[in-house]
C-alpha positions in Angstrom: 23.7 22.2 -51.0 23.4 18.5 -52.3 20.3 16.7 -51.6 20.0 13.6 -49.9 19.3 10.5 -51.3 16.3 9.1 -50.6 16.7 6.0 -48.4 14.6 2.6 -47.5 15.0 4.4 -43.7 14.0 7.5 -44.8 11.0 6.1 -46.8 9.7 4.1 -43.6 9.7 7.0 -41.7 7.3 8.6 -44.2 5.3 5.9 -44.2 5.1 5.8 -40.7 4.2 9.3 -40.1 1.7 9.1 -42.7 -0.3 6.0 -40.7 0.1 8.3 -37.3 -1.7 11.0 -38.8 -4.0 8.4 -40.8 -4.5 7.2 -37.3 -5.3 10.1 -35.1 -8.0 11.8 -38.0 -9.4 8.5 -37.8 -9.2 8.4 -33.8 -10.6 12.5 -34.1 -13.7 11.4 -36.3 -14.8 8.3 -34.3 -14.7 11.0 -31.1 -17.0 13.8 -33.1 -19.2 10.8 -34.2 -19.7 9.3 -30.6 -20.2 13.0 -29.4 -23.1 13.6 -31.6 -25.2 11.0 -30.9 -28.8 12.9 -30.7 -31.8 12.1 -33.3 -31.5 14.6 -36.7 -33.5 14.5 -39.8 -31.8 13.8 -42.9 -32.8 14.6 -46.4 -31.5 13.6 -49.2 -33.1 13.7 -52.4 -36.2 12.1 -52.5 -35.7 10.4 -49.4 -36.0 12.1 -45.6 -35.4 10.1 -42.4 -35.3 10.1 -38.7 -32.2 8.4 -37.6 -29.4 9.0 -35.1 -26.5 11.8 -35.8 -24.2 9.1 -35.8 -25.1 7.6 -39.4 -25.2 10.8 -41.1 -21.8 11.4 -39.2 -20.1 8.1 -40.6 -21.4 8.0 -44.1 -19.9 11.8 -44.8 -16.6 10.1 -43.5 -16.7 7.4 -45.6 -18.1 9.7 -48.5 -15.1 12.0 -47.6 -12.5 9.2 -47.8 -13.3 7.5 -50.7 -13.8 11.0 -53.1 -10.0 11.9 -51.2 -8.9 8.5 -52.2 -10.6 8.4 -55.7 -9.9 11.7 -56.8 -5.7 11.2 -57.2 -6.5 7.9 -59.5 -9.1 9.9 -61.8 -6.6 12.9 -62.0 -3.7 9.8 -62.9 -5.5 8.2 -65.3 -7.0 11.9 -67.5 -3.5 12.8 -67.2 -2.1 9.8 -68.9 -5.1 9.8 -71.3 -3.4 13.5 -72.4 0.3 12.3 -72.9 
């Protein structure tokens, strides 16, 4: 079987089912976030808190995305450190 080449068209539609899925976790978390909008107590290290579900909510997603962005360019750059 010979492969395909891989094609401007054919890279577009990656792209663009990469953004709908980008898109509907994005569309998922703001809906878990506005549903858990109730007063909690966070702690964290040294510091405890009384502040809406919401914050605590939004900064683990933006925690989440940045170490999920980060973590491919620190595993790029150790392995081109090695060769």
């Amino acid at each position: 079987m010979e492969a395909r080449p891989v094609t401007e068209e054919r890279k577009g539609m990656a792209r663009s089912w990469k953004l709908w899925a980008i898109g509907i976790v994005a569309l998922l978390l703001v809906i878990f976030i506005a549903e858990n909008s109730q007063e909690v107590e966070i702690r964290f290290l040294f510091i405890e808190t009384q502040t809406p579900l919401i914050f605590g909510l939004l900064v683990a997603g933006i925690l989440g995305f940045l170490i999920g962005w980060l973590a491919p360019i620190v595993r790029r750059g150790r392995r081109g450190e090695r060769d």
